[in-house]
BABABA-917039 format. One record per residue (C-alpha): z, y, x; residue number from 1. Coordinates in steps of 0.5 Angstrom, whole numbers. Example, Ala and Ser with C-alpha at 12.3 -4.5 7.8 and 13.67 -1.06 7.14 Angstrom:
BEGIN
{roti {16 -9 25} 1}
{roti {14 -2 27} 2}
This chain:
BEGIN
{roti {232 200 119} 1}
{roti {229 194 118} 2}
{roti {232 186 118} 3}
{roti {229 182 123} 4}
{roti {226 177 116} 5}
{roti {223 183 114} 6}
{roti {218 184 119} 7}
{roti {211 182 119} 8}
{roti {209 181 126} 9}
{roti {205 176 131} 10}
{roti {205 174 138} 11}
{roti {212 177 138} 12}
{roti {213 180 145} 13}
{roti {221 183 148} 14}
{roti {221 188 154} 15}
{roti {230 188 155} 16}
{roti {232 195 158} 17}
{roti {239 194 160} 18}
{roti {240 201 161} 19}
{roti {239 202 153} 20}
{roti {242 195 152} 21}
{roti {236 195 148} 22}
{roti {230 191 145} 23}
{roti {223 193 145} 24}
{roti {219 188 140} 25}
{roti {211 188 141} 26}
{roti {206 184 137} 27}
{roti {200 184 133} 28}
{roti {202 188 127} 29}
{roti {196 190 123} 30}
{roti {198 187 115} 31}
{roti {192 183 116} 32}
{roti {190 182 124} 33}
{roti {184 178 122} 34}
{roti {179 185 119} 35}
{roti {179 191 122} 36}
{roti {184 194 128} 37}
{roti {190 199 127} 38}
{roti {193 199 133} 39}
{roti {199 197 135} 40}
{roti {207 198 132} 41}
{roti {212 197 137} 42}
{roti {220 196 134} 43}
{roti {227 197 138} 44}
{roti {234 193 136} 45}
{roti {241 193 140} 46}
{roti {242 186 136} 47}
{roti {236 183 135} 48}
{roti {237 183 128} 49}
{roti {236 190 125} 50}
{roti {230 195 127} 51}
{roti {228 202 128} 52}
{roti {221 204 128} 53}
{roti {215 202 127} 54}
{roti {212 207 132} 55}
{roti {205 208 133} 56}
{roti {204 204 141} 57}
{roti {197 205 141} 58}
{roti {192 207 137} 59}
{roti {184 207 139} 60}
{roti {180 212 141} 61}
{roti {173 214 137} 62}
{roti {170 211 143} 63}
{roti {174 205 144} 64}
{roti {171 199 145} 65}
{roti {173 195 139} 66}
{roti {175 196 132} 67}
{roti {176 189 130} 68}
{roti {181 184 131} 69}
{roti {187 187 135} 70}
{roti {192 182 138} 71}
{roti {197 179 142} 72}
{roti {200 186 146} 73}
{roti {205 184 152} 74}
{roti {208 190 156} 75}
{roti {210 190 163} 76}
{roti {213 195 168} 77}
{roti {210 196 175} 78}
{roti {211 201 179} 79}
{roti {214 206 174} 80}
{roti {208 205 169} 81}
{roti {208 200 163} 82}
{roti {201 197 162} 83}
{roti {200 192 156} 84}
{roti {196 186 157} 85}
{roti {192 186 149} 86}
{roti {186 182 146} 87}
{roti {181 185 141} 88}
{roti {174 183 140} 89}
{roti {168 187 143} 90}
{roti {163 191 139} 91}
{roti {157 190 143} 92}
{roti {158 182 144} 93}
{roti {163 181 138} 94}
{roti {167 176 143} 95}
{roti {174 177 145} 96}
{roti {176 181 151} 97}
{roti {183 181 154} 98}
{roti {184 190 157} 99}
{roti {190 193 161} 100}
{roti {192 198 157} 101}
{roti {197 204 161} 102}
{roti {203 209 159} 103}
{roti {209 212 162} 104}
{roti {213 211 157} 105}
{roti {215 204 153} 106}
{roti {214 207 146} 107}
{roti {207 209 148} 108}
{roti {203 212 147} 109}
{roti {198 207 151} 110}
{roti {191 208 153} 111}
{roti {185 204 156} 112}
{roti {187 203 163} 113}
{roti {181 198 165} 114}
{roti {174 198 164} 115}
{roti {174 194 157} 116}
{roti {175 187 158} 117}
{roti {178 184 164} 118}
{roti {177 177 162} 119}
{roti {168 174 164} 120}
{roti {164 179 159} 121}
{roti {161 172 157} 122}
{roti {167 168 153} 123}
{roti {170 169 149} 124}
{roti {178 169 151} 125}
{roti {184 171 148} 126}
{roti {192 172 150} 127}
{roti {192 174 157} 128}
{roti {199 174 160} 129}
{roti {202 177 167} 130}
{roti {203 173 172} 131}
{roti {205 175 179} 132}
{roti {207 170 185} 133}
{roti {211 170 191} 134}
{roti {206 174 195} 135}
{roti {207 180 190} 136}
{roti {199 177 187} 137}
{roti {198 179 178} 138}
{roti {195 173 176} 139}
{roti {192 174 168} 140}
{roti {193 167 165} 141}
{roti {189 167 158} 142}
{roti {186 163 154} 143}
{roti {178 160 153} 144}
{roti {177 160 146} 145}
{roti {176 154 143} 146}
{roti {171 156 138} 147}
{roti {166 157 144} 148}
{roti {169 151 149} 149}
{roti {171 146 143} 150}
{roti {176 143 148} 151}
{roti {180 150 149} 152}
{roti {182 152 157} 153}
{roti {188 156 159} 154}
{roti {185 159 165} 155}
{roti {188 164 171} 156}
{roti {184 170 175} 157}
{roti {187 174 180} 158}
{roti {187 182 179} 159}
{roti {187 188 183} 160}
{roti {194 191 186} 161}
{roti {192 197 181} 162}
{roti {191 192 174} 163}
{roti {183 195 174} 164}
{roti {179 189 174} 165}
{roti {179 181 176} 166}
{roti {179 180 183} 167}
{roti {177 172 183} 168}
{roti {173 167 179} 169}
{roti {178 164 173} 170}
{roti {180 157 175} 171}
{roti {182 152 168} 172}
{roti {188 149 170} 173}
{roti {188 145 164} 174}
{roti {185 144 156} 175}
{roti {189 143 150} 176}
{roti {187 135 149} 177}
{roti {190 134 156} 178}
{roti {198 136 153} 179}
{roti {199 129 149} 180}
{roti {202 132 144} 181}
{roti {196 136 141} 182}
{roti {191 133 136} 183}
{roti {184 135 133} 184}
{roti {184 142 129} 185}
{roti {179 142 123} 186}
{roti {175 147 121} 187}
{roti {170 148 117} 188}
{roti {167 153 121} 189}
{roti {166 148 127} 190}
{roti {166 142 123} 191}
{roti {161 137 127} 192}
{roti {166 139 133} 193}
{roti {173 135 136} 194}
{roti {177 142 137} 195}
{roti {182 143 141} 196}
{roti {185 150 140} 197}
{roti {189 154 146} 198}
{roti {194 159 144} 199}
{roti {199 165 147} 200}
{roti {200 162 155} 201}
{roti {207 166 158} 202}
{roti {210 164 165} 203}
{roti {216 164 168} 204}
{roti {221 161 173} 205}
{roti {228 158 170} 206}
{roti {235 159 173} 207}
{roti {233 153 178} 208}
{roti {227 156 180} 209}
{roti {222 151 177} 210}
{roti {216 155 174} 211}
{roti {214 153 166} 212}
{roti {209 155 161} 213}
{roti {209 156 154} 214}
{roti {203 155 150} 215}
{roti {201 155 142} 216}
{roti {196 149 138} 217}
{roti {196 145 133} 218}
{roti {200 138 131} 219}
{roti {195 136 124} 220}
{roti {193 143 123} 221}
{roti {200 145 123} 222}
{roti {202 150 128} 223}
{roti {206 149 135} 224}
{roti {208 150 142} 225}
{roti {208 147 147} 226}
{roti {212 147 154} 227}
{roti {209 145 161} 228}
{roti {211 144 168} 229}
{roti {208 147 175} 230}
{roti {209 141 180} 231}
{roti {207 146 185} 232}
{roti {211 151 184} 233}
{roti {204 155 184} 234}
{roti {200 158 178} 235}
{roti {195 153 180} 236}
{roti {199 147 178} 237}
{roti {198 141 177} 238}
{roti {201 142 171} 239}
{roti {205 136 167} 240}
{roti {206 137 159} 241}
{roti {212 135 156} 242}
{roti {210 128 151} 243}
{roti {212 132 145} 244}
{roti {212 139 143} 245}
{roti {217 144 145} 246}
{roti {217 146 137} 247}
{roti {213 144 132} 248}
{roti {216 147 125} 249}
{roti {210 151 124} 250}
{roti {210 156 129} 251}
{roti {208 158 136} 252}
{roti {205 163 141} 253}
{roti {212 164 145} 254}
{roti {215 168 150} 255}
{roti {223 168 153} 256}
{roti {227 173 156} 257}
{roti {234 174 157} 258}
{roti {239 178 153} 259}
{roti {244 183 155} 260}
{roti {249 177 155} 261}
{roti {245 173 160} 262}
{roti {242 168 155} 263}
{roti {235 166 155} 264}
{roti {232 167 148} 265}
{roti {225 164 145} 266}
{roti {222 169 141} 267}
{roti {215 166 137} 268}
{roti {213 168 129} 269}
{roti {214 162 123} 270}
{roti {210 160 119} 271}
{roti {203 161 121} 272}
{roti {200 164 115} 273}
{roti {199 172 113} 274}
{roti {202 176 111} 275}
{roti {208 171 112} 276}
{roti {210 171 119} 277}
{roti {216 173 122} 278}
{roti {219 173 128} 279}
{roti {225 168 129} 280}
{roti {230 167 136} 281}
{roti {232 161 139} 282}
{roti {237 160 144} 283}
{roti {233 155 151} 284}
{roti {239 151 155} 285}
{roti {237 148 161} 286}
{roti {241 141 161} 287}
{roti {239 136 167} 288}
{roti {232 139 169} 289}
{roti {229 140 164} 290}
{roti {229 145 158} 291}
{roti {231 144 151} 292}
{roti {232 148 144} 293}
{roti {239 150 142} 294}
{roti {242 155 137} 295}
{roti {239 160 132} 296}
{roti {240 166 134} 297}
């Protein structure tokens, strides 16, 4: 077993069984994310605290299209198959891709189950996220990197009914320097640049029905996520940022979901530095409209 502030992980992501009342945890998990790919680790818990595994998800084949930077795995269930949603950089172009990967089973073992990237084979984008609407349509809601735009684009695409491949043109619903809590990101790679960086997009509809979007950037350099609201009530928005980040402290690309207790529950890795991140657990309340931080779990 393993204790939750043992656990090395990025881009943490849960998939609830209720039949199991087990945690299925996912998330980039290569001791260090940023060189050559691994594959991905997936963790299972009753109580969020203690973790069996890791178990081998996915491991690349000899002809995979990618052997560096592995990322951001999300699962979801549809129509009794479990697809992951994951970014890795391309070996023929060396740009970030998001594929759709497939397996019968949550612990794997998952294989390709897209033609490569269904993000455009000329940018260069990350953390593709699942969203369907009220007309059953999937959307991948994903990030255009900042180091190819400078100012960084959350964009949507629709994809086919069998998650193939993008079925629409992406349309940017925001850039990072519209949310006013953002500040510039300096690098010294990209040092005559005002970056704006974009980060882990996830949807989802509160009790009340309003839909949200968490997404990751930087405060001075420093980490943080951030929370928007759909005036639409559609993926396309318009889409209004909070004046402050939703959390700040050195951490970010975030998901929530629901315990078996009906609490709903943040999950994002803090600090942001390899090999130091762990995944943390906050409760989110509704209180008046609008969503704000509670305890630790």
């Amino acid at each position: 077993m393993i204790k939750r502030e043992d656990l090395q992980i990025r881009d943490p992501f849960i998939f609830p069984v209720t039949q199991q009342r087990k945690y299925y945890l996912y998330g980039s998990t290569d001791k260090n994310i940023w060189g050559k790919g691994t594959g991905f680790d997936a963790y299972t818990s009753h109580d969020l605290e203690t973790w069996e595994g890791p178990f081998p998800a996915f491991r690349p084949s000899a002809d995979f299209f990618s052997d560096t930077n592995f990322w951001a795995p999300e699962v979801y269930e549809h129509e009794g198959r479990y697809f992951m949603f994951a970014t890795f950089r391309r070996n023929d172009n060396g740009l970030l891709g998001t594929a759709i990967l497939a397996s019968d089973q949550l612990l794997g073992p998952f294989e390709l189950h897209s033609e490569g990237p269904v993000t455009p084979v000329n940018w260069s984008s990350l953390d593709g996220s699942l969203y369907v609407d009220q007309a059953k349509q999937p959307w991948m809601v994903f990030c255009h990197e900042w180091q190819q735009t400078a100012d960084g684009e959350i964009c949507a695409m629709k994809l086919s009914m069998d998650f193939k491949r993008a079925v629409s043109e992406p349309v940017v619903l925001f850039k990072a320097s519209e949310a006013p809590w953002t500040t510039s990101f300096q690098s010294p790679r990209y040092p005559n640049q005002d970056n704006y960086v974009t980060d882990g997009p996830y949807l989802f509809h509160t009790a009340s029905g309003v839909l949200y979007m968490l997404w990751a950037s930087f405060i001075n350099n420093k980490y943080a996520l951030g929370i928007a609201k759909s005036l639409s009530g559609v993926v396309t928005g318009p889409w209004l940022h909070e004046e402050k980040a939703f959390y700040q402290n050195d951490g970010g690309h975030g998901m929530v979901f629901r315990t078996f207790e009906g609490r709903l529950v943040l999950t994002i890795h803090t600090p942001n530095q390899t090999p130091d991140e762990r995944p943390i657990f906050i409760e989110v309340v509704e209180e008046d409209g609008e969503l704000v931080l509670g305890e630790m779990l």
